[in-house]
DSSP file (Angstrom, degrees, kcal/mol; ACC not computed):
  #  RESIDUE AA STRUCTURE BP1 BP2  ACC     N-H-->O    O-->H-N    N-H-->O    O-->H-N    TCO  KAPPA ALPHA  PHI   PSI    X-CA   Y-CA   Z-CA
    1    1 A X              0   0    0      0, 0.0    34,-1.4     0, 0.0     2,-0.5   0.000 360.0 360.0 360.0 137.8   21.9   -9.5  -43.4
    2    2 A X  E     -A   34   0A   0     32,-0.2     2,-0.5     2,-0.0    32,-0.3  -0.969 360.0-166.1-103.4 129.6   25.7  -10.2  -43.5
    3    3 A X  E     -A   33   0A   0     30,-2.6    30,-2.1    -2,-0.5     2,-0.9  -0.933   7.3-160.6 -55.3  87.7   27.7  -13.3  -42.6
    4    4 A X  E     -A   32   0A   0     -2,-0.5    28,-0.2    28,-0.2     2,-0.2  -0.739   4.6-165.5 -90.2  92.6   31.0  -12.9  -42.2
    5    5 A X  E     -A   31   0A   0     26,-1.1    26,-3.0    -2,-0.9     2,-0.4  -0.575  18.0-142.1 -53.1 117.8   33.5  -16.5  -42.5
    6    6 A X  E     -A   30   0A   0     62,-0.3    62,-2.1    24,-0.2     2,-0.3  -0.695  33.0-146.6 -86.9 162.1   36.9  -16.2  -41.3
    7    7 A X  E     -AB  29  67A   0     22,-2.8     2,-1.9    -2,-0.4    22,-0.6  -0.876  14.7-107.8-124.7 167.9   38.8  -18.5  -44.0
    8    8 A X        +     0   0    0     58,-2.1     2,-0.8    -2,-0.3    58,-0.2  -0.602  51.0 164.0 -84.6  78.6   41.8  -20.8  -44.0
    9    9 A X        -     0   0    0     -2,-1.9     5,-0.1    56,-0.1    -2,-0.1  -0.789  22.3-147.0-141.0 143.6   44.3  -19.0  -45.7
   10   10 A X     >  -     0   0    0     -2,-0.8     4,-0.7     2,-0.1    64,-0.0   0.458  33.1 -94.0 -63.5-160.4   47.6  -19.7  -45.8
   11   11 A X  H  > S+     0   0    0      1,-0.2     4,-2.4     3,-0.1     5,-0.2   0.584 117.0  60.6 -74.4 -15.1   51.0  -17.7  -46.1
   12   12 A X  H  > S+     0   0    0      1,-0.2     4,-0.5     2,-0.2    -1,-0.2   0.591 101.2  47.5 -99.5   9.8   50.9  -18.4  -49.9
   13   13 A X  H  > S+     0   0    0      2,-0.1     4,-2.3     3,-0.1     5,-0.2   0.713 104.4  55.7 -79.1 -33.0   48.1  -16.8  -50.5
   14   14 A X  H >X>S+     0   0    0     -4,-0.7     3,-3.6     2,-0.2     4,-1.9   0.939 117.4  53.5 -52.9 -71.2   48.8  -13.4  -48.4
   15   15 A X  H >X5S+     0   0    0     -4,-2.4     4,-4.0     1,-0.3     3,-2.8   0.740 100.7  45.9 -20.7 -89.6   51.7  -13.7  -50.8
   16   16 A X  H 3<5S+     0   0    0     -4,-0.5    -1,-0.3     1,-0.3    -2,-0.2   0.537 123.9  38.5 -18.7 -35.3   50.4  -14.1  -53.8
   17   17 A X  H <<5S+     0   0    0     -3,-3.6    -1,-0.3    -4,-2.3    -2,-0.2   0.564 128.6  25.9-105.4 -13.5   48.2  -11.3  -53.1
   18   18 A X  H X<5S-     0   0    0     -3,-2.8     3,-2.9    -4,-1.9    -2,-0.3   0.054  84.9-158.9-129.4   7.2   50.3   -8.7  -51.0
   19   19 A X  T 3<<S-     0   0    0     -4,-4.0     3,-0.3    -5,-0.5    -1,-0.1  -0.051  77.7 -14.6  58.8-127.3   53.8   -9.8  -52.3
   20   20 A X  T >  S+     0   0    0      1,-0.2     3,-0.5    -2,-0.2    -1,-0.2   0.444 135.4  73.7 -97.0  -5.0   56.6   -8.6  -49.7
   21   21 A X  T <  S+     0   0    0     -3,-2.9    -1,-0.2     1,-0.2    -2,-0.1  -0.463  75.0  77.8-103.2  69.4   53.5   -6.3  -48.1
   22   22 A X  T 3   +     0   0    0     -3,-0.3    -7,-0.2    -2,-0.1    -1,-0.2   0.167  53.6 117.2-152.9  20.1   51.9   -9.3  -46.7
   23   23 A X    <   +     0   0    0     -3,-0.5     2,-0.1    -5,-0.2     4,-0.1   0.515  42.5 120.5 -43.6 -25.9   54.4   -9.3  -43.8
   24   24 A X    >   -     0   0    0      1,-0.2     3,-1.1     2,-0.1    -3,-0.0  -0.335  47.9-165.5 -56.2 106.1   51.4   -8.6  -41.4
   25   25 A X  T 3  S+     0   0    0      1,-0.2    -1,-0.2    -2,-0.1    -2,-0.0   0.912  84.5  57.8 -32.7 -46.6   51.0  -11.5  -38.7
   26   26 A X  T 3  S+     0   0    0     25,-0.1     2,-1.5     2,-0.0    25,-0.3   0.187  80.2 133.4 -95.7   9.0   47.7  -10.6  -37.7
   27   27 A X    <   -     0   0    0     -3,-1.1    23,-0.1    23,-0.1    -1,-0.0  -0.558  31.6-170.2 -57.9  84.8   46.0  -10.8  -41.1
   28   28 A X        -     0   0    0     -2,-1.5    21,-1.8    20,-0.1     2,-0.4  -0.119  14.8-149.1 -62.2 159.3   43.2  -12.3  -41.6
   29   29 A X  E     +A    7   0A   0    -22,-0.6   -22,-2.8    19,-0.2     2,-0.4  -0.888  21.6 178.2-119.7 162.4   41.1  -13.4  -44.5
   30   30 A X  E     -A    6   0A   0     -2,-0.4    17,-1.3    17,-0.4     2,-0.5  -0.995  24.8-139.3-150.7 165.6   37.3  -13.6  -44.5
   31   31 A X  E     -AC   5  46A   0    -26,-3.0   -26,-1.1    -2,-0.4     2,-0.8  -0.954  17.7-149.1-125.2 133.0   34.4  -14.4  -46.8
   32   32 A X  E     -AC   4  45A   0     13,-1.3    13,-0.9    -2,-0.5     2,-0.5  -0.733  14.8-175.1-125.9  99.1   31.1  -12.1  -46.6
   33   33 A X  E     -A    3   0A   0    -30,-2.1   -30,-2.6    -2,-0.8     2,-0.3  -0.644   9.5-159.1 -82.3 117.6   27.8  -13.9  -47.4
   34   34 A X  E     -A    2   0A   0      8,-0.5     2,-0.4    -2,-0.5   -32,-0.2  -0.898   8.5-154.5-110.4 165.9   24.9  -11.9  -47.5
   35   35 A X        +     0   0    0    -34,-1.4     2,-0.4    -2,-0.3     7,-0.1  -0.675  13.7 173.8-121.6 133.0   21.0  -12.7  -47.2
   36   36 A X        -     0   0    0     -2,-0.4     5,-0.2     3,-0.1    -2,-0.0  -0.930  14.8-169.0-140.4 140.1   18.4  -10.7  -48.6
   37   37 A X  S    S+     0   0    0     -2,-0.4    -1,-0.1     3,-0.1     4,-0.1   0.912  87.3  38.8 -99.3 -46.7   14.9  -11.9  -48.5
   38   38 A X  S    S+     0   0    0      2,-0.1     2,-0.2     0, 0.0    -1,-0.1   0.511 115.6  43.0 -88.4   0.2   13.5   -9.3  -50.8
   39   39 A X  S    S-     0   0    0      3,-0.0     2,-0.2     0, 0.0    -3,-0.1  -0.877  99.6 -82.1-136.4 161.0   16.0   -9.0  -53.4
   40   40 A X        -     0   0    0     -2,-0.2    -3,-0.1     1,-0.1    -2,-0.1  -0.447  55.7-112.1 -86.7 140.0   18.2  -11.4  -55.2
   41   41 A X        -     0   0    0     -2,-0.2     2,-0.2    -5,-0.2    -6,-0.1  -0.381  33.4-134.2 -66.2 151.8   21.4  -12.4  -52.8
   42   42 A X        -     0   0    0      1,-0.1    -8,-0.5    -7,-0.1    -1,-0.1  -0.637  33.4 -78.4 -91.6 161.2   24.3  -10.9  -54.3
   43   43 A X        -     0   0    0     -2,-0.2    -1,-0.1     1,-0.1   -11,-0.0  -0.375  48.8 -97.8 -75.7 168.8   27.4  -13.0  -54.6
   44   44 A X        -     0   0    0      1,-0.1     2,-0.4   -11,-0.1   -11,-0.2  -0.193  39.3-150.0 -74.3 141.2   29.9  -13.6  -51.5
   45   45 A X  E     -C   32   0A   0    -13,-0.9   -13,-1.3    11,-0.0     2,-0.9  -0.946   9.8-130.8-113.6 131.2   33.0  -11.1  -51.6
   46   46 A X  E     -C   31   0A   0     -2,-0.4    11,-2.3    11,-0.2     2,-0.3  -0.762  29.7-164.0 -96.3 140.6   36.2  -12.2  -50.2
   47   47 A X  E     -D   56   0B   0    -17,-1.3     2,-0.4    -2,-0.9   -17,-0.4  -0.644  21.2-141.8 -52.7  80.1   38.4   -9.8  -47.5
   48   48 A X  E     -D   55   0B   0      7,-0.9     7,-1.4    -2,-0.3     2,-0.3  -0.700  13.7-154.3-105.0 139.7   41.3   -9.1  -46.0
   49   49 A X  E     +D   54   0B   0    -21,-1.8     5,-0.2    -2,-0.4     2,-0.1  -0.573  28.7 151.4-110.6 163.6   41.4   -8.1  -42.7
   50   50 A X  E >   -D   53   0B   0      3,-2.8     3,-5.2    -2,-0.3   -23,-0.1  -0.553  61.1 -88.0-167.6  81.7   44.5   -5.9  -41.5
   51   51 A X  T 3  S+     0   0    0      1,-0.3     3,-0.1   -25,-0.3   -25,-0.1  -0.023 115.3  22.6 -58.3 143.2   43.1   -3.6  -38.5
   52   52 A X  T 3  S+     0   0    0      2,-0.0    -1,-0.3     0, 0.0     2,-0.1  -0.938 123.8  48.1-143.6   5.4   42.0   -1.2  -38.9
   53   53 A X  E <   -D   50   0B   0     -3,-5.2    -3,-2.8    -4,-0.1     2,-0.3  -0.570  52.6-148.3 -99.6 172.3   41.0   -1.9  -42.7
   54   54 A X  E     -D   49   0B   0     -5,-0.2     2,-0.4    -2,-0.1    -5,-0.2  -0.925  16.0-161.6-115.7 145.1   39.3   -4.5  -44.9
   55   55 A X  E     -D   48   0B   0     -7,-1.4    -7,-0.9    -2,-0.3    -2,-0.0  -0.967  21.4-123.8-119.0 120.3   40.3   -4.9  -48.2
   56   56 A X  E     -D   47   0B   0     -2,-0.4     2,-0.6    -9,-0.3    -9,-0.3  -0.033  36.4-124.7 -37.7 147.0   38.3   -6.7  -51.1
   57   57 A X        +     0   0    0    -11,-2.3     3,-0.5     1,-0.1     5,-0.2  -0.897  38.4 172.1-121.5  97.5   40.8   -9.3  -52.3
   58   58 A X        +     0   0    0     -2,-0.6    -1,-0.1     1,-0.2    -2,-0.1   0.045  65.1  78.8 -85.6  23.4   41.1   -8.5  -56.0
   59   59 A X  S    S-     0   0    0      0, 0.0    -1,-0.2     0, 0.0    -2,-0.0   0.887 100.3-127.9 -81.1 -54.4   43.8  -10.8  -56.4
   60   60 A X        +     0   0    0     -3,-0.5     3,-0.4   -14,-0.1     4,-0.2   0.468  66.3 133.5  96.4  26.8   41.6  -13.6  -56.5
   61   61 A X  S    S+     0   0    0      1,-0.2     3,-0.3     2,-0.1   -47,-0.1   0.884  71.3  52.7 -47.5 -44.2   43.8  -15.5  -53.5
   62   62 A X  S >  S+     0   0    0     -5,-0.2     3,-2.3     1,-0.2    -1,-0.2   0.517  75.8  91.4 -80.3 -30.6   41.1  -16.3  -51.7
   63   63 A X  T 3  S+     0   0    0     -3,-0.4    -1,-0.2     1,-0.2    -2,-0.1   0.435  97.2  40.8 -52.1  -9.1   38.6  -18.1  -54.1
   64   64 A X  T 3  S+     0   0    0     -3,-0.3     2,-0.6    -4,-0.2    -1,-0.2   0.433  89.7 113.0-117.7 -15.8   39.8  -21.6  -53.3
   65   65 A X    <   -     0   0    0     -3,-2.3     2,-0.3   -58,-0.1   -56,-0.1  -0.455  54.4-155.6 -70.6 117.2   40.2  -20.8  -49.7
   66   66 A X        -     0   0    0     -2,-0.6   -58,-2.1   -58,-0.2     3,-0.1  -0.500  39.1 -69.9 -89.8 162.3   37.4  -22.9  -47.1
   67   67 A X  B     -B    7   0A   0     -2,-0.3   -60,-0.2   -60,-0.3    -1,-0.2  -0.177  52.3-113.4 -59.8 117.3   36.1  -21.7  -43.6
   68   68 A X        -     0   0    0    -62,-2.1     2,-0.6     1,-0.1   -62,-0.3  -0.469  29.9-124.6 -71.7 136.4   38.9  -21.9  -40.8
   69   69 A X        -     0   0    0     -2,-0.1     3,-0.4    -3,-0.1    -1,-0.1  -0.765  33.9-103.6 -95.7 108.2   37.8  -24.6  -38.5
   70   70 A X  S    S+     0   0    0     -2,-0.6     2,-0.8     1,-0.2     3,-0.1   0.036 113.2  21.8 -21.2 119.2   37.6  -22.8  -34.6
   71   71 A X  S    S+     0   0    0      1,-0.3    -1,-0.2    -3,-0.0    -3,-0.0  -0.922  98.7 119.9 102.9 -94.1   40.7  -24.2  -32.9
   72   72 A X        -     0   0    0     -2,-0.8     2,-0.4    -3,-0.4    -1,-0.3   0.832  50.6-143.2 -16.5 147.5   42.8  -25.2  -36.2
   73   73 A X        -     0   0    0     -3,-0.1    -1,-0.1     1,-0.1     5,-0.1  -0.946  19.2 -94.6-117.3 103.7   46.0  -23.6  -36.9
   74   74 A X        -     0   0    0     -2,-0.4     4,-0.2     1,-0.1     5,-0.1   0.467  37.7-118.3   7.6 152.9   47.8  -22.4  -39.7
   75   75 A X  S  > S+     0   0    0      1,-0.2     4,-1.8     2,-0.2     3,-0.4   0.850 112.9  53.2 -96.1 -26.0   50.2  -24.9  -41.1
   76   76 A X  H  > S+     0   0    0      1,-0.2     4,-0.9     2,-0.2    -1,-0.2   0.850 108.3  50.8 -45.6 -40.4   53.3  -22.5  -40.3
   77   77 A X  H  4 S+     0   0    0      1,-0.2     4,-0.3     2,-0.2    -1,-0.2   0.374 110.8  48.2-106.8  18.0   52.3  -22.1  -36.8
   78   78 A X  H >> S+     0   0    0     -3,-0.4     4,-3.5    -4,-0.2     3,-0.8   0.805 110.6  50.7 -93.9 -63.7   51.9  -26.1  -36.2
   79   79 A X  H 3< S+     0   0    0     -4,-1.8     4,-0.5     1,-0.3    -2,-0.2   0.629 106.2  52.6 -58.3 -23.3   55.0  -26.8  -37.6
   80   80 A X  T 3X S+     0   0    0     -4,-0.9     4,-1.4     2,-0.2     3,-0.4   0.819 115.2  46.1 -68.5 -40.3   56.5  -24.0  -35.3
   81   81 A X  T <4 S+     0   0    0     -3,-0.8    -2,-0.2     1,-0.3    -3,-0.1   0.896 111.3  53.1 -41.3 -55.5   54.7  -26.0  -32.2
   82   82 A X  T  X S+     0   0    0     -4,-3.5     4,-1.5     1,-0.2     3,-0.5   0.499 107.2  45.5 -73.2 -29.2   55.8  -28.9  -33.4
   83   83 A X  H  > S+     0   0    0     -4,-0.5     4,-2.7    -3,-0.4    -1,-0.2   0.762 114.7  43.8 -99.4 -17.8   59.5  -28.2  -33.7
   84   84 A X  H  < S+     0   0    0     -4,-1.4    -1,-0.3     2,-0.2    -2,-0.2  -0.112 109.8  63.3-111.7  42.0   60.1  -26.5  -30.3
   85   85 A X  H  > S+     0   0    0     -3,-0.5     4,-1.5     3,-0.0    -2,-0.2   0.475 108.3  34.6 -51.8 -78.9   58.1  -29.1  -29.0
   86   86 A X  H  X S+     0   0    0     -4,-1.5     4,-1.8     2,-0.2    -2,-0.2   0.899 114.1  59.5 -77.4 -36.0   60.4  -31.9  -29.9
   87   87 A X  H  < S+     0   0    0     -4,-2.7     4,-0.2    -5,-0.2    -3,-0.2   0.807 113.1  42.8 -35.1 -80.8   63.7  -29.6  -29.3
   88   88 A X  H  4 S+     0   0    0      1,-0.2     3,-0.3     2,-0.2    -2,-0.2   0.509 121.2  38.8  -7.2 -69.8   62.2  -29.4  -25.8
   89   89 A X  H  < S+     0   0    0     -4,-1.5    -1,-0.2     1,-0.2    -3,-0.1   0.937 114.7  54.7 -58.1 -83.1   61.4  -33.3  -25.7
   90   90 A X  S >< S+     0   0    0     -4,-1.8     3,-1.7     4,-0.1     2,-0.3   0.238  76.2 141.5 -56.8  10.8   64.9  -34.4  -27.7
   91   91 A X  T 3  S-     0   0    0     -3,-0.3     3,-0.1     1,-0.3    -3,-0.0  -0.410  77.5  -9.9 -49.5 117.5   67.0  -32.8  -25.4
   92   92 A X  T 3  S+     0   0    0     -2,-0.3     2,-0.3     1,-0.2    -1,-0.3   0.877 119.5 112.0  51.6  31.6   70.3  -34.6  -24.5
   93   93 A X    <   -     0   0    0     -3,-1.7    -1,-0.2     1,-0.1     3,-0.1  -0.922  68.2-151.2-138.6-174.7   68.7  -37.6  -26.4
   94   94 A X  S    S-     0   0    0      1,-0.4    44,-0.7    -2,-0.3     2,-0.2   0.753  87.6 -11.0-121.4 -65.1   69.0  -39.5  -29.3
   95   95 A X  E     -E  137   0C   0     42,-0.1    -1,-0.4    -6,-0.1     2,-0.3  -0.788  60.9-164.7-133.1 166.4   65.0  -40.5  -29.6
   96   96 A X  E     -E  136   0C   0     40,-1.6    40,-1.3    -2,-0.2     2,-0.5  -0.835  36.3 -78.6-138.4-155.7   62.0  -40.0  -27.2
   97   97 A X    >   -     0   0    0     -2,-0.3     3,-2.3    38,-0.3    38,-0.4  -0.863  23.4-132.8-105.5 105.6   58.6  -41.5  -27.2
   98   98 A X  T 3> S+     0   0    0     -2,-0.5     4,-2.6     1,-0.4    37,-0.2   0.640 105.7  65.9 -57.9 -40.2   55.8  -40.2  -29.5
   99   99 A X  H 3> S+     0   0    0     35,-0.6     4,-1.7     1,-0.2    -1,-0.4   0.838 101.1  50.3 -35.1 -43.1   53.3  -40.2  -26.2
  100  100 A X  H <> S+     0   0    0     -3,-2.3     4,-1.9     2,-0.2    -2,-0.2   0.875 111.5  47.2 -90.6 -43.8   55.5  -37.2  -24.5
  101  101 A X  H  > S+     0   0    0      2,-0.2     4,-2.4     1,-0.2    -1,-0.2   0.839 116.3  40.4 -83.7 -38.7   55.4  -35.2  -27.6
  102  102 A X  H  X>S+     0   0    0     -4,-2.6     4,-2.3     2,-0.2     5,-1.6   0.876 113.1  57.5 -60.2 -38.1   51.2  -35.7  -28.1
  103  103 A X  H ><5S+     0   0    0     -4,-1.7     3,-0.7     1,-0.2    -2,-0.2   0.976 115.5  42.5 -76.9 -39.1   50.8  -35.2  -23.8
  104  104 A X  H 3<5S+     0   0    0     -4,-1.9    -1,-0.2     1,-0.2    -2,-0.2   0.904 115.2  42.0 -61.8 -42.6   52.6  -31.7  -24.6
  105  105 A X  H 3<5S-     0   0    0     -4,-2.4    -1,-0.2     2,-0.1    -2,-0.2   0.331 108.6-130.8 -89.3  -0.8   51.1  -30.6  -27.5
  106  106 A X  T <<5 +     0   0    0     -4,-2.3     2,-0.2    -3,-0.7    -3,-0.2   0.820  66.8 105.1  76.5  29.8   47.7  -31.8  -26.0
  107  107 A X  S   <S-     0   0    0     -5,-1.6    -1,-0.3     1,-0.1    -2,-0.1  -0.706  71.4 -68.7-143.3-154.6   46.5  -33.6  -28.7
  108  108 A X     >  -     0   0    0     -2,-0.2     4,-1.7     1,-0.1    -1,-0.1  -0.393  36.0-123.0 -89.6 167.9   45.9  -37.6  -30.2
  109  109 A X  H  > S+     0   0    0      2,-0.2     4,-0.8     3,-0.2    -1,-0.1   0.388 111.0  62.1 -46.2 -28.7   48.4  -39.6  -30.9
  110  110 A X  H  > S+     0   0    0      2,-0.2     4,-1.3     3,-0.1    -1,-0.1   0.752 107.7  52.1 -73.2 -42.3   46.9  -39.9  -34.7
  111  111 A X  H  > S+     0   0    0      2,-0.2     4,-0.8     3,-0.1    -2,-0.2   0.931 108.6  39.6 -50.3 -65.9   47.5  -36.4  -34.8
  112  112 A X  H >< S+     0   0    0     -4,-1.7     3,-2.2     2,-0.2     5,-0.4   0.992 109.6  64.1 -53.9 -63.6   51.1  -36.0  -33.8
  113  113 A X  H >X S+     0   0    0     -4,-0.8     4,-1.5     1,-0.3     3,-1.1   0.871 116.9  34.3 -26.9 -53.7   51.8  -39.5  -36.1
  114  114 A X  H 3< S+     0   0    0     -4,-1.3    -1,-0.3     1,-0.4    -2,-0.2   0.639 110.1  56.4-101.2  -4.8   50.6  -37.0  -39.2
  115  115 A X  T << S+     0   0    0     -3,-2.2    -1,-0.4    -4,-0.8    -2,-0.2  -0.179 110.9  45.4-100.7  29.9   51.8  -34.0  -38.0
  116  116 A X  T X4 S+     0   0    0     -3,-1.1     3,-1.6    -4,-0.2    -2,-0.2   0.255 103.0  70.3-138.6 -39.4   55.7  -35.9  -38.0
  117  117 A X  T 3< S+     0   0    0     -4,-1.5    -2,-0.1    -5,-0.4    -3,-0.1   0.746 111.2  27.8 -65.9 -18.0   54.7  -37.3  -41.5
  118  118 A X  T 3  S+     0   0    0      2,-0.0     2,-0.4     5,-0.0    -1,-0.2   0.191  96.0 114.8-135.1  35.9   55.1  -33.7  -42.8
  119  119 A X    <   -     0   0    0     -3,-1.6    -3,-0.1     3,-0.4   -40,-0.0  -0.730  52.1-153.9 -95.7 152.3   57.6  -32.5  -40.4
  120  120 A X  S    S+     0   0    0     -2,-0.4    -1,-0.1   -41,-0.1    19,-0.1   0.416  90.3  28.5 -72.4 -15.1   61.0  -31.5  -41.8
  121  121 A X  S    S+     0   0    0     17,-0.1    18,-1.1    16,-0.0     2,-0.2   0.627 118.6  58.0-128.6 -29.1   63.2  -31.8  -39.3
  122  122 A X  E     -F  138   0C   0     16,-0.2    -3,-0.4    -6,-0.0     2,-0.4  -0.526  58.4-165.0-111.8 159.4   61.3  -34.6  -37.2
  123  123 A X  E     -F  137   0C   0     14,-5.9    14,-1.0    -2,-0.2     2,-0.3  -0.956  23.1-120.4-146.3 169.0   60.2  -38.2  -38.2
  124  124 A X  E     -F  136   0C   0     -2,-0.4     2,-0.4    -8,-0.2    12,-0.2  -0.657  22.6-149.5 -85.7 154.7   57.7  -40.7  -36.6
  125  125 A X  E     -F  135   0C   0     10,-2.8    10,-1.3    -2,-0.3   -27,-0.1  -0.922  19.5-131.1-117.2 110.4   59.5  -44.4  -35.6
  126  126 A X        -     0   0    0     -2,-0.4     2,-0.2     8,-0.2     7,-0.1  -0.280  28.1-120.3 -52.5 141.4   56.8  -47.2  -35.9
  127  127 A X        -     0   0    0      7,-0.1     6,-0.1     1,-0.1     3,-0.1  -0.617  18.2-130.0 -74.6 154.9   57.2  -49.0  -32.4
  128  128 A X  S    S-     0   0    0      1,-0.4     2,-0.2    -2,-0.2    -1,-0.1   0.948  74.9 -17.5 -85.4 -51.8   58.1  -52.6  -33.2
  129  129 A X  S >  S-     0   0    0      3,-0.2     3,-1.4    -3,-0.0    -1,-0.4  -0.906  85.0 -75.2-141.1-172.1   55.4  -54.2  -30.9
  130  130 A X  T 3  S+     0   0    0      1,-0.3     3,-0.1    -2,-0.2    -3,-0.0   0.335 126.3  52.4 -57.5  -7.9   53.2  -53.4  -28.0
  131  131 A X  T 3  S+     0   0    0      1,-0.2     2,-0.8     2,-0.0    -1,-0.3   0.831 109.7  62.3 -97.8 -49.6   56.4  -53.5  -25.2
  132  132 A X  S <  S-     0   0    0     -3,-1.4    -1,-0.2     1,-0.0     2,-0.2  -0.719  84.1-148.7-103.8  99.9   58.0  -51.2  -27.5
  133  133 A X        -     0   0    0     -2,-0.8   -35,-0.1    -3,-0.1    -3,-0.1  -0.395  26.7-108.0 -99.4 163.9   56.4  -47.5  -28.3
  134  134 A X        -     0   0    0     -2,-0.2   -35,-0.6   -37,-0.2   -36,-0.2   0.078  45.0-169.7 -66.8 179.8   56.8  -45.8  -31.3
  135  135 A X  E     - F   0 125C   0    -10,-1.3   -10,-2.8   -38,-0.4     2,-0.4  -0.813  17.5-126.7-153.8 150.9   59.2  -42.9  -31.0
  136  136 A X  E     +EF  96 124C   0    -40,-1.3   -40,-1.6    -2,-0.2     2,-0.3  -0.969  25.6 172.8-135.7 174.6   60.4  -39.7  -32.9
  137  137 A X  E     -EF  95 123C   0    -14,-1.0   -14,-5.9    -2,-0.4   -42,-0.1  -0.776  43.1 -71.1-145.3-177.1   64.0  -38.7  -33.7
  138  138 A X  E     - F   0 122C   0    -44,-0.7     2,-0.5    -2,-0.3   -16,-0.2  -0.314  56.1-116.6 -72.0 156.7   66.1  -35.7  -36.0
  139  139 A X        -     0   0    0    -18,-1.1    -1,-0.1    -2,-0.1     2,-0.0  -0.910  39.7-102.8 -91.9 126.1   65.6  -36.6  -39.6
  140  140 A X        -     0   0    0     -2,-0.5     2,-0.1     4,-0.1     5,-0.0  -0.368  39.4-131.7 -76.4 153.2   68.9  -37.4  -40.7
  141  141 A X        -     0   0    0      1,-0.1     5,-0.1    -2,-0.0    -1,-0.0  -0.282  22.1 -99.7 -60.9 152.6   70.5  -34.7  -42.7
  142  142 A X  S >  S+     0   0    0      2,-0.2     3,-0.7     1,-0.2     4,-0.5   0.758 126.8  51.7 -14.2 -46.4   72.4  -34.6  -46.2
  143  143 A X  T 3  S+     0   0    0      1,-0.2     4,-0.2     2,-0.2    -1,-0.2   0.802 103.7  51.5 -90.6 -22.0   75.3  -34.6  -44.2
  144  144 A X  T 3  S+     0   0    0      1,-0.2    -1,-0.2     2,-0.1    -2,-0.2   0.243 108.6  53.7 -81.8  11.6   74.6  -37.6  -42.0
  145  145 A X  S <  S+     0   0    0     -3,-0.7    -2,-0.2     2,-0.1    -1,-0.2   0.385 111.7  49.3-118.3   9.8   73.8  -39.7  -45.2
  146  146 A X  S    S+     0   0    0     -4,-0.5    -2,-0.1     2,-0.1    -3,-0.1   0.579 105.6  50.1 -89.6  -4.8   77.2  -38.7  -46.5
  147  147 A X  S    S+     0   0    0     -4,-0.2    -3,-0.1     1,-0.2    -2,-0.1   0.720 107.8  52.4 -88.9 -12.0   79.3  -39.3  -43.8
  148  148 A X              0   0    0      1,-0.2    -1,-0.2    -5,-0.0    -2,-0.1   0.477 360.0 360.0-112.6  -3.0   78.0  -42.8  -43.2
  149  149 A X              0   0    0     -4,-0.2    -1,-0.2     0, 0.0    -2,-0.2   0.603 360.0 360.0 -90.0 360.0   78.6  -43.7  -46.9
């Protein structure tokens, strides 16, 4: 018997392992556990999948890579969410309020808070107290901390 795991792996491993041929969007990686009851299990081989092929990942990309959690997202394709999210949001403003950006993207409020902590272009603003909630804005630039020195 086989068991096939898709896994969590990023764009730097398709690198790493396909170079400039690892352009594919729709790659996947996978891990394949087999069972044998009468024979001693061999070990798991890791995949890539690229319909219509698989390919054995002799790279070794994969080995550190753990089991994509159903619903989870790539860290590229959060960060994509996440930024034309708050474009959307930040329109003809200044700041808006970290609630409108979690009710869009349909997730917690803890969530968005950590997904802001490693945004690039966006940043969380702690609300000061309970009358006032926290908020995100642009991350100022290089060129807005030289112009204001």
């Amino acid at each position: 018997m086989a068991d096939m795991i898709e896994l969590n792996a990023g764009l730097d491993a398709i690198n790493r392992a396909f170079g400039v041929f690892g352009n594919d969007p729709d790659m996947t990686a996978w891990r394949v556990e087999f069972i044998c009851r009468e024979f001693k299990t061999p070990p798991p081989i890791e995949v890539w999948f690229s319909w219509p092929l698989h390919r054995i990942d002799t790279s070794g990309a994969l080995k550190g890579c753990g089991a994509k959690v159903p619903g989870s997202l790539r860290k590229a394709e959060v960060d994509i969410i996440l930024n034309d999210a708050c474009e959307r949001l930040i329109e003809g403003r200044d700041e808006f309020p970290m609630r409108e950006l979690s009710d869009d993207m349909s997730v917690t409020d803890k969530t968005t808070k950590n997904r802001l902590e490693q945004s690039s272009s966006f940043e969380y603003v702690p609300g000061v107290n309970k009358n006032q909630p926290a908020m995100v804005r642009r991350k100022p630039t290089q060129e807005h901390l030289e112009i204001s020195e």
